[in-house]
N, C-alpha and C positions, 0 to 999 in steps of 0.2 A: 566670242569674237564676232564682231558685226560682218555682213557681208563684204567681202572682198570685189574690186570691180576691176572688171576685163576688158581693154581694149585690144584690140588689132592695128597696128602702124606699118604701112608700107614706106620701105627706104628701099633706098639704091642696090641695097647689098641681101635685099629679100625681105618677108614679113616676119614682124615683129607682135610678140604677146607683152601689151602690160600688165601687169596683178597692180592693184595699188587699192592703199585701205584712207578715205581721206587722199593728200595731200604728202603721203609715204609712199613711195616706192617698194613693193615688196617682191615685185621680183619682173625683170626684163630680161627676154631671152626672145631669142630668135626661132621662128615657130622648125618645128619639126612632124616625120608623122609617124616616130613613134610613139607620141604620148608623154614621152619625158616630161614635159611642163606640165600636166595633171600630174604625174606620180611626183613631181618636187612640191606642188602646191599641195595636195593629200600628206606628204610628210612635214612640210614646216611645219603647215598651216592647218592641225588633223580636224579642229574643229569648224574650220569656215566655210561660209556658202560662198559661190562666184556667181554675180551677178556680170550681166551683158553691162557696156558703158560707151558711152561716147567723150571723151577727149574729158578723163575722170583730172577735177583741179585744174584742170591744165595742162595739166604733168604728157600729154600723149604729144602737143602742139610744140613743147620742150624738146621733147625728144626730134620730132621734125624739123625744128630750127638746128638742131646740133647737125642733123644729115644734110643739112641745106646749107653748110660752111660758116654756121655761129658757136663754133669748135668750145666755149666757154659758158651756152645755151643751158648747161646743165649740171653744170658747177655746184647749184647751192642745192639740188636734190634732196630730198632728205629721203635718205634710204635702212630699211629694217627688213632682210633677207632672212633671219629666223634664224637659223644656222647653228651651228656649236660655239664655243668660248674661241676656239683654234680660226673659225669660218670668217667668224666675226672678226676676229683680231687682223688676219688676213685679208677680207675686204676691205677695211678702213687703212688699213697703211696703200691698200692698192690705187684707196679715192688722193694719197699722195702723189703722186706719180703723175707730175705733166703734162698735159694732153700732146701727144707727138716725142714722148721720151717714151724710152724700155728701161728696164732694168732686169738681170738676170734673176730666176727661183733664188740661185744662190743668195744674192746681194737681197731681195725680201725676205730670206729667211733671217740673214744678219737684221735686217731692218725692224723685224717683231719678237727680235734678243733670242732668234733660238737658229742658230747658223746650220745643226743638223736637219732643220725642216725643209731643205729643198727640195724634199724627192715629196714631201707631202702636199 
């Protein structure tokens, strides 16, 4: 896998880590200091380097327009989190989901045909 590149995004709601390979989003999370977003990037991602980036594709200035109230900013993402068959099937019914609607575990577990998955 080619190197993976890392920005840092300040929003309103605190800093943010992008991972993104190209113009894929592979992983946004909001920075922590235990380390968690190296030990998730070490497990999807067992083979990749992280390279330092500035505003990688675009993809980082994306995200600061969705926190700057262009709530639809990041809509066409193209996003590939690594994940299991379950993780995967799970984030994509969740990119369903209307920016300002909820829905309960319950009701996405109905949603990806397996209504016992709420607790998972």
């Amino acid at each position: 896998m080619a190197a993976l590149l890392k920005d840092q995004i300040e929003t309103p709601i605190g800093l943010m880590t992008l991972i993104a390979a190209g113009h894929i989003v592979k992983l946004l999370e909001f920075e922590d200091a235990a380390g968690r977003i190296e030990r998730e990037v070490a497990s999807r991602f067992p083979n990749a380097t992280i390279q330092e980036a500035h505003n990688p594709s675009g993809l980082s200035d994306l995200i600061r327009r969705y926190f700057s109230g262009y709530l639809t900013a990041i809509d066409a993402l193209e996003t590939d989190g690594g994940g299991t068959a379950f993780e995967r099937m799970v984030w994509a019914e969740l990119r369903n989901i209307p920016c300002g609607r909820t829905i309960s575990y319950g009701e996405l577990a109905t949603r990806i045909g397996n209504k016992n998955a709420m607790r998972a």
